[in-house]
KEKE-3310 file (N, C-alpha, C; in steps of 0.2 Angstrom, whole numbers, plus 5000, padded with zeros to 4 digits):
npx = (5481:5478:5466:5462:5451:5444:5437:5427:5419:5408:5403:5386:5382:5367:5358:5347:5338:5331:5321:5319:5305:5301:5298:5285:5279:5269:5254:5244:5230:5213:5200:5192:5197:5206:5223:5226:5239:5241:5251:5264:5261:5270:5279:5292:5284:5287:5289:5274:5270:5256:5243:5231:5215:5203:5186:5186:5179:5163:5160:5154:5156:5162:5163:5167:5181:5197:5209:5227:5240:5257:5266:5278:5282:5271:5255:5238:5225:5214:5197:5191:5179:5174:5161:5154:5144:5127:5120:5110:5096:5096:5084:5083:5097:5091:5081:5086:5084:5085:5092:5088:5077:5076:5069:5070:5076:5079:5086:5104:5115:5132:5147:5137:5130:5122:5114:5113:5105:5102:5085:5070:5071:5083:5099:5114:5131:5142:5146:5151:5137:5138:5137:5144:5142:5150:5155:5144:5140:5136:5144:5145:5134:5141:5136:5128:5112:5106:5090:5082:5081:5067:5058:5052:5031:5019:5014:4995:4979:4978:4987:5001:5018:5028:5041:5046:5048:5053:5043:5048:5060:5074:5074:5077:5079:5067:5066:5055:5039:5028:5013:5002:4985:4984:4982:4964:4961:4951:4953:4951:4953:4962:4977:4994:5007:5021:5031:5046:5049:5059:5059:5050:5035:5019:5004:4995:4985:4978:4967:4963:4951:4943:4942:4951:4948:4948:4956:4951:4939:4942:4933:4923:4914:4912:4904:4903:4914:4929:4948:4957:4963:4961:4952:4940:4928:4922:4907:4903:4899:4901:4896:4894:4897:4895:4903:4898:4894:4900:4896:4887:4889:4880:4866:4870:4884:4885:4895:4901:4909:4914:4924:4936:4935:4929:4912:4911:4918:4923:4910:4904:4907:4913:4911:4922:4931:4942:4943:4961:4972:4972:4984:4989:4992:4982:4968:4954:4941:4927:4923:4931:4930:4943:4945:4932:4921:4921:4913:4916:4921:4921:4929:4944:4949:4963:4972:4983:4981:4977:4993:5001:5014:5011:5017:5014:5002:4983:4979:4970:4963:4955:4943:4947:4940:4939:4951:4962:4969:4978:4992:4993:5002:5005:5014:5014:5023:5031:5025:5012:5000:4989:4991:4983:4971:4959:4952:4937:4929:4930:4928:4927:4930:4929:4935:4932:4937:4939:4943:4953:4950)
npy = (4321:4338:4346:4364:4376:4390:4403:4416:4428:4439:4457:4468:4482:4493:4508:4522:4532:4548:4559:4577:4587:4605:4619:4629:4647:4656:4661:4674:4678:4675:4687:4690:4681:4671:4665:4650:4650:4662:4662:4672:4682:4678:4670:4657:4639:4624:4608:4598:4602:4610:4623:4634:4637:4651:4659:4675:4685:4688:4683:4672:4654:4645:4632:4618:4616:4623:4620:4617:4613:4610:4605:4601:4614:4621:4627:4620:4626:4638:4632:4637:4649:4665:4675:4692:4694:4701:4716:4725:4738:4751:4762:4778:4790:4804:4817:4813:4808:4792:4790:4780:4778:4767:4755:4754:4737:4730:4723:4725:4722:4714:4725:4735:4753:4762:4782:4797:4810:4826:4831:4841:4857:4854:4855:4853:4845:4845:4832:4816:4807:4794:4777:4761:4746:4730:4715:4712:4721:4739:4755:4767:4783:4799:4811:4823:4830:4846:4854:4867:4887:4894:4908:4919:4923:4934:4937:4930:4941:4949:4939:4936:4932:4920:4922:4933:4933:4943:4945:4939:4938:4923:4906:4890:4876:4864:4871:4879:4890:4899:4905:4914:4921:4937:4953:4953:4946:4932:4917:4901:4888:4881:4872:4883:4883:4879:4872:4873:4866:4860:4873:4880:4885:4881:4883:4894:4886:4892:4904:4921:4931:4946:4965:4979:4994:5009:5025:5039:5050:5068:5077:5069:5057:5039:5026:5009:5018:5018:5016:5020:5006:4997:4983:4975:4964:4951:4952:4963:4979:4998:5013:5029:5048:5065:5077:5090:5105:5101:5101:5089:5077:5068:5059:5048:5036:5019:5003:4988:4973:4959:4946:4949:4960:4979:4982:4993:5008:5022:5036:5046:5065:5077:5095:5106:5116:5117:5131:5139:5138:5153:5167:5174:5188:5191:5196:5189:5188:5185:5184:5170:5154:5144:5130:5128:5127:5131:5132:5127:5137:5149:5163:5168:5183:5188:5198:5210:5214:5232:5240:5234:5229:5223:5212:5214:5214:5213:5196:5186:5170:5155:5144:5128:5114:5107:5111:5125:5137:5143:5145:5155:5167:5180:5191:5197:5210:5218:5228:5226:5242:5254:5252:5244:5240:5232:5221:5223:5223:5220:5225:5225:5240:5247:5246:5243:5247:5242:5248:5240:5238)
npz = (4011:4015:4021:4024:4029:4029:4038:4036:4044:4042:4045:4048:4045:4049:4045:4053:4044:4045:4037:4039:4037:4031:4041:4043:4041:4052:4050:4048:4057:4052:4051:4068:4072:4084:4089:4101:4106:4104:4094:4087:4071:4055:4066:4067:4063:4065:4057:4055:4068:4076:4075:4083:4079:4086:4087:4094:4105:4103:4091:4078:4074:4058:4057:4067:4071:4071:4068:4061:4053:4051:4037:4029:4028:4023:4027:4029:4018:4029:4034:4045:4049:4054:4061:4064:4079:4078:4082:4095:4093:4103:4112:4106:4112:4121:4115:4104:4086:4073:4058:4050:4055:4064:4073:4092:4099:4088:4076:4071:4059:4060:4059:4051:4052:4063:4063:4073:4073:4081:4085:4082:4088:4095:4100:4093:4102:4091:4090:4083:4075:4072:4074:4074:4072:4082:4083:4089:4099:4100:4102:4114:4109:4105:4100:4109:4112:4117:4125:4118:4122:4128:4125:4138:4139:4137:4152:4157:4157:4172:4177:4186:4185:4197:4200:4195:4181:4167:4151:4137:4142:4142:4145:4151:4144:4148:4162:4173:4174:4184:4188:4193:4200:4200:4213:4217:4206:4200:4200:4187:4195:4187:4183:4183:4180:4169:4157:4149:4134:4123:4115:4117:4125:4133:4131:4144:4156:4167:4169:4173:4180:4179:4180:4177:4186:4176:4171:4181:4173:4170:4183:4184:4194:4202:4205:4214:4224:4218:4217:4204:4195:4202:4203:4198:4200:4189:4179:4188:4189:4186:4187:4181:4185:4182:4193:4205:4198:4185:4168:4162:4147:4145:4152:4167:4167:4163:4166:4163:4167:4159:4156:4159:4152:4150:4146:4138:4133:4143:4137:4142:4147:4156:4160:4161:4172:4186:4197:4199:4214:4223:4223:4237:4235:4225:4215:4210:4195:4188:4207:4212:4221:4226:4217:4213:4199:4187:4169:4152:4142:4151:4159:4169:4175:4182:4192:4205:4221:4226:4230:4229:4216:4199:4188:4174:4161:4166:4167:4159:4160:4151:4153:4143:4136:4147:4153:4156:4146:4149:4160:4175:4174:4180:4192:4208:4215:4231:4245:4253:4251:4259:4272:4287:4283:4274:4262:4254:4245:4227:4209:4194:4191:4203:4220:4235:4254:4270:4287:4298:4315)
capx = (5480:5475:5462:5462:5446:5444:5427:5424:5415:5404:5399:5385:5380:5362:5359:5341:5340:5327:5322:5314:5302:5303:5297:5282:5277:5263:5249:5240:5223:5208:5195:5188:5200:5213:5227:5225:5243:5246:5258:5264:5261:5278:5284:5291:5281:5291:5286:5270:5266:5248:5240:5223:5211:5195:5183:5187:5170:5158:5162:5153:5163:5156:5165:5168:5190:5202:5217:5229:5245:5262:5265:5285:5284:5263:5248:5231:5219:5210:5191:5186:5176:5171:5157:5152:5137:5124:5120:5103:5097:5091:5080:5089:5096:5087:5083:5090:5083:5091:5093:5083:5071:5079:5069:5072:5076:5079:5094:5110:5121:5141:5148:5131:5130:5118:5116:5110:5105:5096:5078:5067:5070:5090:5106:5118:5137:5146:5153:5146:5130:5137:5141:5144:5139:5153:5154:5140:5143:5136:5147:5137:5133:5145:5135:5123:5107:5104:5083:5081:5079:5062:5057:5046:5029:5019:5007:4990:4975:4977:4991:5009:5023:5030:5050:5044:5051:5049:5040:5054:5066:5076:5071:5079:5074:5066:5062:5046:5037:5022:5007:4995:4982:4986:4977:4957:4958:4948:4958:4948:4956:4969:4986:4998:5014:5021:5038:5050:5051:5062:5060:5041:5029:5014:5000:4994:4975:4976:4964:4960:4944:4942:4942:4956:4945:4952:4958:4945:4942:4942:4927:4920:4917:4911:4899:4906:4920:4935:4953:4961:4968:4957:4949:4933:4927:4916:4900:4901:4898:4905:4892:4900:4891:4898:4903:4893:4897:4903:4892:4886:4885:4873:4866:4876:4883:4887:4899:4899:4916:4913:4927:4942:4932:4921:4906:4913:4923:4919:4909:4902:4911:4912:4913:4923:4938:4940:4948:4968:4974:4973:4990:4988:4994:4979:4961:4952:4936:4922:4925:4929:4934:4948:4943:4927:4923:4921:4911:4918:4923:4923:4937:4945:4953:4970:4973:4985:4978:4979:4998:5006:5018:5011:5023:5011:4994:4979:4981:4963:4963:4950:4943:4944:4938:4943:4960:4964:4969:4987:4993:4994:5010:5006:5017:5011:5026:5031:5023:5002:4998:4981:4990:4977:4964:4958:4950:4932:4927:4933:4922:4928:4935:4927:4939:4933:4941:4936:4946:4953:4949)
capy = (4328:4339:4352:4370:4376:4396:4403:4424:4434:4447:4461:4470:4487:4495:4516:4524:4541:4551:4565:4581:4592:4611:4620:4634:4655:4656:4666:4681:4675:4678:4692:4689:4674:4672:4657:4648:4650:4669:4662:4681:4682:4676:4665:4650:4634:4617:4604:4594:4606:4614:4629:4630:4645:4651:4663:4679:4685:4692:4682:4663:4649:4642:4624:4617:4614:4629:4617:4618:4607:4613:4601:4603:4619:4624:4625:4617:4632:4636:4633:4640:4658:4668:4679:4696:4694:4705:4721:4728:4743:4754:4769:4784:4794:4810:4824:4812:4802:4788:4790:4775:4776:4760:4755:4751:4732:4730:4718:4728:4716:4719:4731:4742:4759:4769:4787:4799:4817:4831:4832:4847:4857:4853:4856:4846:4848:4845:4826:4813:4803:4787:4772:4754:4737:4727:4711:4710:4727:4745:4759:4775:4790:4805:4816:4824:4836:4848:4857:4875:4888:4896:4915:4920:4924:4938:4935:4932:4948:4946:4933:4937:4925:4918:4924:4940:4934:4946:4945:4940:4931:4918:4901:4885:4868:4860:4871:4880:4896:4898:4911:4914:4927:4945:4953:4958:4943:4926:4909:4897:4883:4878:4874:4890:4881:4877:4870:4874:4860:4861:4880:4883:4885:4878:4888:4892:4882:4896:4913:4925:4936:4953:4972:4983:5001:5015:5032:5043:5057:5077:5079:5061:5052:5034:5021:5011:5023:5013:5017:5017:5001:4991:4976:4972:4956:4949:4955:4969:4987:5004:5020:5037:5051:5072:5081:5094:5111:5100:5100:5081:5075:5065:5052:5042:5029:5010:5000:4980:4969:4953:4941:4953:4967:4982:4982:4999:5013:5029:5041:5053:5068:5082:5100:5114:5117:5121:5137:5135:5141:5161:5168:5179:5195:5192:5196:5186:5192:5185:5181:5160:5151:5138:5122:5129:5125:5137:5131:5127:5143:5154:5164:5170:5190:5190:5206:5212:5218:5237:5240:5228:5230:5220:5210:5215:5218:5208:5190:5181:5163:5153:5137:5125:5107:5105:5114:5131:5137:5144:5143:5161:5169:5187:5190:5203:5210:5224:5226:5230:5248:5253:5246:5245:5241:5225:5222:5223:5221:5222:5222:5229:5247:5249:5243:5244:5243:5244:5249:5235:5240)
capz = (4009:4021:4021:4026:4028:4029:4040:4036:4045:4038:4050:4042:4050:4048:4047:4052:4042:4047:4034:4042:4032:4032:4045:4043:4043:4056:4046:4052:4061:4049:4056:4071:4074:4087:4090:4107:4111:4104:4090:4081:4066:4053:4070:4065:4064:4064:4052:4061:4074:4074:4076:4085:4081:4088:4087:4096:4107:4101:4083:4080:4070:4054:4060:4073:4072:4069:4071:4057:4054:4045:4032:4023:4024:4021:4030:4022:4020:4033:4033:4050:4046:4061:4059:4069:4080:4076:4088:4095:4094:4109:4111:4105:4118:4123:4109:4095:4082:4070:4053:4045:4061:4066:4081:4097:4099:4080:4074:4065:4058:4063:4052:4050:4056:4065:4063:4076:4073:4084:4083:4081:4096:4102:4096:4096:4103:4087:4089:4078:4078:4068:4078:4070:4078:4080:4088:4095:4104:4100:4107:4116:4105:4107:4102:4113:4110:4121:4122:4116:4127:4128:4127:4142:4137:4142:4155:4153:4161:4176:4182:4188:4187:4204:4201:4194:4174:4163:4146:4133:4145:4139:4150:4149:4141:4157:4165:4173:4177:4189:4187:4198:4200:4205:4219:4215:4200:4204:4195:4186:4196:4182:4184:4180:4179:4162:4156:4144:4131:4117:4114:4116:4132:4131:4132:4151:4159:4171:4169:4180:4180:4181:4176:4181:4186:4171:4173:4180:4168:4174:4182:4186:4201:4200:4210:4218:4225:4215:4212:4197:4193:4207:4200:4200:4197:4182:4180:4193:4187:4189:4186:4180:4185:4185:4199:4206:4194:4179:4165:4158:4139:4143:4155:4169:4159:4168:4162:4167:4167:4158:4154:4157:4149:4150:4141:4133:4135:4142:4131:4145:4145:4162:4155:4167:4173:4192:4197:4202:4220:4219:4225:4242:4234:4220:4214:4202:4193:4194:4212:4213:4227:4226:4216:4211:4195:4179:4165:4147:4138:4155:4158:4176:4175:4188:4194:4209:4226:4227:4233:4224:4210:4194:4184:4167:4160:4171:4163:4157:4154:4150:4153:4134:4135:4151:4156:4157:4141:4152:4168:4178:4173:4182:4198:4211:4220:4233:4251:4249:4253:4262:4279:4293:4279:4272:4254:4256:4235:4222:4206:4186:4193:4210:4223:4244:4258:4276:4292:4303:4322)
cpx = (5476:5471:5461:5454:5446:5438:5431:5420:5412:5401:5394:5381:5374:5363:5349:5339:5332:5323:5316:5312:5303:5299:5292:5281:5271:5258:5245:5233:5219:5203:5190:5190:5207:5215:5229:5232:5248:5251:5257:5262:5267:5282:5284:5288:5286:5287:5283:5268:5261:5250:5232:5222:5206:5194:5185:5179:5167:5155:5159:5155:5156:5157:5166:5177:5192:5209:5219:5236:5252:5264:5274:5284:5275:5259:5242:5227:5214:5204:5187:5186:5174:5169:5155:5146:5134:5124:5111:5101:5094:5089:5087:5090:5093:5088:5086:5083:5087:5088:5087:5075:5071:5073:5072:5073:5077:5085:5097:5112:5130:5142:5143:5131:5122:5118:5112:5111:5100:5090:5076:5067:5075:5091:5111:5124:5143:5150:5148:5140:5132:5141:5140:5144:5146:5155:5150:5138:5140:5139:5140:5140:5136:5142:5130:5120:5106:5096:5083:5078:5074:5060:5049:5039:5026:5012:5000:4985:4973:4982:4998:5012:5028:5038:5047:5047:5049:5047:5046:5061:5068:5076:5074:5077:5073:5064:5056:5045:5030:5018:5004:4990:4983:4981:4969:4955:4956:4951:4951:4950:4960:4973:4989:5006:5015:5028:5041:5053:5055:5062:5054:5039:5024:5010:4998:4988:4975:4972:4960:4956:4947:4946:4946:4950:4950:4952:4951:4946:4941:4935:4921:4919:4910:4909:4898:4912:4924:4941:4955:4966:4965:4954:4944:4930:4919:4911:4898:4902:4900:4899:4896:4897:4897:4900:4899:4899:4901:4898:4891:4886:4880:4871:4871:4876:4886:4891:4901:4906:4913:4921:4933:4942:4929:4918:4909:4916:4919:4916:4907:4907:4907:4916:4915:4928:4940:4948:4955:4968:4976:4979:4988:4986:4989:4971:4958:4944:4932:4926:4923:4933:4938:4946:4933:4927:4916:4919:4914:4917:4923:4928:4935:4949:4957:4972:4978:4981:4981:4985:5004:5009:5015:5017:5021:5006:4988:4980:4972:4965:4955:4947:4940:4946:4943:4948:4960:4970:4978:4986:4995:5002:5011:5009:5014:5020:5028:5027:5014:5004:4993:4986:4986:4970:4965:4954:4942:4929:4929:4931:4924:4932:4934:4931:4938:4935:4940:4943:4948:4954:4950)
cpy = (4331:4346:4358:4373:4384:4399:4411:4427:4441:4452:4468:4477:4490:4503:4515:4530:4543:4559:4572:4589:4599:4614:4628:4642:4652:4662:4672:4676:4681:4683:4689:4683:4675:4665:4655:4648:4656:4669:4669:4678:4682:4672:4657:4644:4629:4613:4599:4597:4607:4619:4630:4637:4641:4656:4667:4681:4691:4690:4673:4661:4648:4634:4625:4617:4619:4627:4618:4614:4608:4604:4602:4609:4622:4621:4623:4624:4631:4638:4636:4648:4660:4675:4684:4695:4700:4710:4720:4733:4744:4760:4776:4789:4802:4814:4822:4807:4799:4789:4789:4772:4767:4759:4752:4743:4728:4726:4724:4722:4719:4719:4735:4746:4763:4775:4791:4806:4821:4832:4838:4849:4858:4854:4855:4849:4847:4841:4823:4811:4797:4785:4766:4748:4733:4722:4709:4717:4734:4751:4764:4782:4795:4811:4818:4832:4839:4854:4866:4877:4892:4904:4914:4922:4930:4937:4935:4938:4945:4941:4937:4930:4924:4922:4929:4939:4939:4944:4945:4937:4928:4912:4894:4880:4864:4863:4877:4889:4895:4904:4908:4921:4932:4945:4955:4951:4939:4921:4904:4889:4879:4879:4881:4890:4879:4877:4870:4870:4861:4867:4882:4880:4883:4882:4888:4890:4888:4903:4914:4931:4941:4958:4977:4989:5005:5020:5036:5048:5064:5076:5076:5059:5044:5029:5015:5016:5017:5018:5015:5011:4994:4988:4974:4965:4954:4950:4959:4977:4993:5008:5027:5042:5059:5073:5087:5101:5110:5098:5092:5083:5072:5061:5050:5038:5022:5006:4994:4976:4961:4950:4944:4959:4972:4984:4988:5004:5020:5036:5047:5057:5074:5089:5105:5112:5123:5126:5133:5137:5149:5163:5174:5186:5196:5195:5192:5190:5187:5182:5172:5157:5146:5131:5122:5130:5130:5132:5131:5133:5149:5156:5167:5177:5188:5198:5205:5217:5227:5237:5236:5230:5222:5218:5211:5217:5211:5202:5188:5174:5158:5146:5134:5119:5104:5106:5121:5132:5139:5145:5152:5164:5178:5185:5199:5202:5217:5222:5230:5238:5246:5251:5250:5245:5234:5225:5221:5221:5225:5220:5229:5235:5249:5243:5245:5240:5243:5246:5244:5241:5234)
cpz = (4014:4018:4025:4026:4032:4033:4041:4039:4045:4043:4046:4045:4046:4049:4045:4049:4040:4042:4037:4038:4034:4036:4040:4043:4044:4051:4050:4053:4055:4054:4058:4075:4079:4088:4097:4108:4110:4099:4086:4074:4061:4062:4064:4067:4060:4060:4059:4065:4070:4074:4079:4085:4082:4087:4094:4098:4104:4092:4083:4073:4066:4054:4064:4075:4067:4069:4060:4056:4047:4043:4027:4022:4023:4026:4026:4022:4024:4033:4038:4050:4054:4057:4065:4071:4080:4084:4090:4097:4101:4107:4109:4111:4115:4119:4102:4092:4074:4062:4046:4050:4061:4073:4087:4098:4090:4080:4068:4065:4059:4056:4051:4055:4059:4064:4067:4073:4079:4083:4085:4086:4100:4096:4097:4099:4098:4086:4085:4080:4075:4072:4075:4074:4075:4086:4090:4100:4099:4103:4106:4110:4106:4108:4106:4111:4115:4119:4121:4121:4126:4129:4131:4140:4140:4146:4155:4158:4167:4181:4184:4187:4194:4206:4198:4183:4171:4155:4141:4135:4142:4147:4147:4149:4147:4162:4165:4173:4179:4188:4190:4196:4202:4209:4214:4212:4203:4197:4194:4190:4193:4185:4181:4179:4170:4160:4149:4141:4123:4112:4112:4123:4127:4133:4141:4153:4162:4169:4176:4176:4180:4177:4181:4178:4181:4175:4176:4177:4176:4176:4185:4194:4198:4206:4209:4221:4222:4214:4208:4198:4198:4203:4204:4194:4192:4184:4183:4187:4190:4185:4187:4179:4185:4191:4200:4205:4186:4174:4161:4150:4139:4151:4160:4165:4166:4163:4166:4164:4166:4153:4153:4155:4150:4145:4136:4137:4140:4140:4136:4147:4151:4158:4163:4168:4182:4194:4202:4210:4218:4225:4230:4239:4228:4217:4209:4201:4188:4200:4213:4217:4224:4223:4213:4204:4191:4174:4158:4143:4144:4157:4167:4174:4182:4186:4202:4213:4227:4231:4231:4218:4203:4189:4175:4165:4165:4166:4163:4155:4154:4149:4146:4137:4141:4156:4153:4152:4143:4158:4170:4178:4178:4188:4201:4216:4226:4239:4248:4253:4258:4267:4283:4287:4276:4266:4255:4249:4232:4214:4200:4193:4201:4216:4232:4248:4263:4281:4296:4310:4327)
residu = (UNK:UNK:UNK:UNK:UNK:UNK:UNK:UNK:UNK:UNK:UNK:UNK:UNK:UNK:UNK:UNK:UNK:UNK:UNK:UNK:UNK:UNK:UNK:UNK:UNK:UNK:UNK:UNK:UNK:UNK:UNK:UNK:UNK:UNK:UNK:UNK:UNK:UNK:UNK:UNK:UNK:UNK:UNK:UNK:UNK:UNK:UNK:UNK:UNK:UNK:UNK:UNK:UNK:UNK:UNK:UNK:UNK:UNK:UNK:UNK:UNK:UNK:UNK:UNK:UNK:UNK:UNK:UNK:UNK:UNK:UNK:UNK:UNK:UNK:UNK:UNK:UNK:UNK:UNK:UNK:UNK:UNK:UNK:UNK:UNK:UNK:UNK:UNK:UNK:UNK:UNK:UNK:UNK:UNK:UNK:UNK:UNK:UNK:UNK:UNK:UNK:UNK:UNK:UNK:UNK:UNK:UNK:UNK:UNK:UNK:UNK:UNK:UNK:UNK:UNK:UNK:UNK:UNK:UNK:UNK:UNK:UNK:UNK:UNK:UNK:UNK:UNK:UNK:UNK:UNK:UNK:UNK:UNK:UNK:UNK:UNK:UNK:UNK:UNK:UNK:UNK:UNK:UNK:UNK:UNK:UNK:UNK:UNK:UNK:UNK:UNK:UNK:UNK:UNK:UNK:UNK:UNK:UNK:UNK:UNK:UNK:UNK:UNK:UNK:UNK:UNK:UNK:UNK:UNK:UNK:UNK:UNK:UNK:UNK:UNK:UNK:UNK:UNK:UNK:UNK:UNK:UNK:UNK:UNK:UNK:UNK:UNK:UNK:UNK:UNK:UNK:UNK:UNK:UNK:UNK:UNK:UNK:UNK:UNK:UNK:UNK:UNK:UNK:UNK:UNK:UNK:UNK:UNK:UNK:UNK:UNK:UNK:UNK:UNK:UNK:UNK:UNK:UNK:UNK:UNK:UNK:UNK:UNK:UNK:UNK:UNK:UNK:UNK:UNK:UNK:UNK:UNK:UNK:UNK:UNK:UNK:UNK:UNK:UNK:UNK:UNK:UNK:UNK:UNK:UNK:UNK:UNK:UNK:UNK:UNK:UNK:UNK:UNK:UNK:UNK:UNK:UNK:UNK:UNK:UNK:UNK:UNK:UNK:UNK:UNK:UNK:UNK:UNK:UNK:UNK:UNK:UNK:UNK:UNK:UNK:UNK:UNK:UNK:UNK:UNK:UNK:UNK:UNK:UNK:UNK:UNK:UNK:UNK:UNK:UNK:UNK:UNK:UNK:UNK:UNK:UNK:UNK:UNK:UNK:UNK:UNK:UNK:UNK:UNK:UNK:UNK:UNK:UNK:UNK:UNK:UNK:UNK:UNK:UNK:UNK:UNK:UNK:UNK:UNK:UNK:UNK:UNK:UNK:UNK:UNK:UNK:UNK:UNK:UNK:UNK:UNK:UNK:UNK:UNK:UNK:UNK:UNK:UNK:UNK:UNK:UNK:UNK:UNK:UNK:UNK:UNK:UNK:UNK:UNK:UNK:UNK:UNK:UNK:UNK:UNK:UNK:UNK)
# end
């Protein structure tokens, strides 16, 4: 018997199947966070890949790893927080102050606002004054104050101002004006400068001495010889006496220049009224030469010289407190008579003449 004997060979083939999970959306970066390689925001993320955030500058991590890791499809939440660094203030620019009188070097936290406004004095150009700490970072103030501008004042007895300003000006924030002494006045040695700060001068150190000489009245003359308006210096004296033909009220009087002042005004009083210039073709009555002076309530008769044509009746005027009650309206006209003869007196109705030879 014979045996057959059969041999199989099994060939058994292997398969490796690889299953791959679902692929990610990139998330928007939390605030103040950015992704080390710029992925957008909705880019696809492949299953297994990262993501690596960090803090954006100016912002500090509350851990240390922002990595992130797509998972079938989902990211794990992410626990790295980025926080705003705080700011610090500075002095407020020029002419402003802050709100909550924050001071200068003082910690904001990011997100808090400052708020500036004008201070007493400026005014502003109408941008805002609130700026926000962020990052770490302050931005500059827009608005800006600018200083009021000052009314010039009026000088004090005694001084001028250097440019001539006058009294009421308008003068800008900053700047000056200068006073000095006029002529005659003597300066205490103070400054006379003074600066226009925020819409007020300051009062001026400067004074100057002395007494402006007054009007002299009708009448007067005065020791030393002074003209009106001359300056005489503190504690000096002017003496004010008649003239020869004017009747006194009383006494010389003296008057002393202390502190810009005179002791007092003038009360003595000169009585008369001196005759005006007598018109060729005229006679006056009583006979008064030119500038000669007529006592209070006396009167001058105008008359035309024989030959002359009168413009009316003789005119009398009279001297009252001073001045000549009116001014000589008579006119003499026509050529004189009498020629070869010259007026020798003439007194109420008697009228001689003598012969020229």
């Amino acid at each position: 018997m014979t045996e057959t004997c059969i041999f199989v060979m099994v060939f058994l083939s292997c398969c490796v199947v690889t299953w791959a999970g679902k692929s990610c959306t990139a998330p928007a970066p939390l605030p103040g966070q950015v992704e080390a390689a710029n992925t957008a925001e909705g880019a696809t993320v492949r299953d297994g890949a990262t993501l690596t955030y960090t803090c954006d500058t100016g912002y500090t991590a509350n851990v240390d790893s922002g990595v992130i890791t797509c998972n079938d499809g989902t990211f794990p939440p992410r626990v790295l927080r980025c926080t705003g660094d705080s700011c610090t203030a500075a002095d407020p620019p020029a002419g402003m102050v802050e709100a909550a009188s924050t001071a200068a070097g003082a910690t904001v936290a990011h997100g808090d606002t400052l708020t500036y406004s004008c201070d007493t004095g400026y005014t502003g150009n109408g941008d805002s004054g609130v700026i926000t700490c962020h990052a770490g970072v302050l931005p500059s103030v827009s608005l800006r104050c600018t200083g009021d501008p000052c009314t010039a004042p009026t000088p004090t007895t005694g001084s001028v101002e250097a440019a001539s300003t006058a009294a009421g000006a308008t003068v800008a924030h900053g700047e000056t004006l200068t006073y000095s002494c006029d002529t005659g006045f003597t300066g205490n040695g103070q400054s006379g400068v003074i600066t226009c700060n925020t819409g007020s001068f300051p009062s001026v150190s400067l004074r100057c001495t002395g007494c402006a000489a007054p009007a002299l009245l009708t009448g007067m003359s005065r020791s030393p010889a002074t003209a009106e308006g001359a300056v005489v210096a503190d504690t000096n004296t002017l003496v004010y006496s008649c003239l020869s033909g004017y009747t006194a009220s009383g006494s010389d009087q003296t008057i002393t220049c202390g502190t810009n002042t005179w002791s007092s005004s003038i009360t003595l009083t000169c009585s008369g009224c001196a005759a005006p210039t007598l018109d060729p073709k005229m006679i006056r009555t009583p006979t008064t030469v030119d500038g000669a002076v007529v006592a209070n309530a006396g009167t001058l008769v105008y008359t035309c010289k024989p030959g002359y044509t009168k413009s009316g009746d003789d005119q009398t005027t009279t001297c009252n407190t001073n001045a000549w009650d009116s001014t000589v309206t008579l006119t003499c006209s026509g050529a004189q008579g009498m020629m070869g003869y010259e007026l020798y007196l003439a007194t109420g109705s008697i009228i001689v003449y003598l012969l020229k030879i």
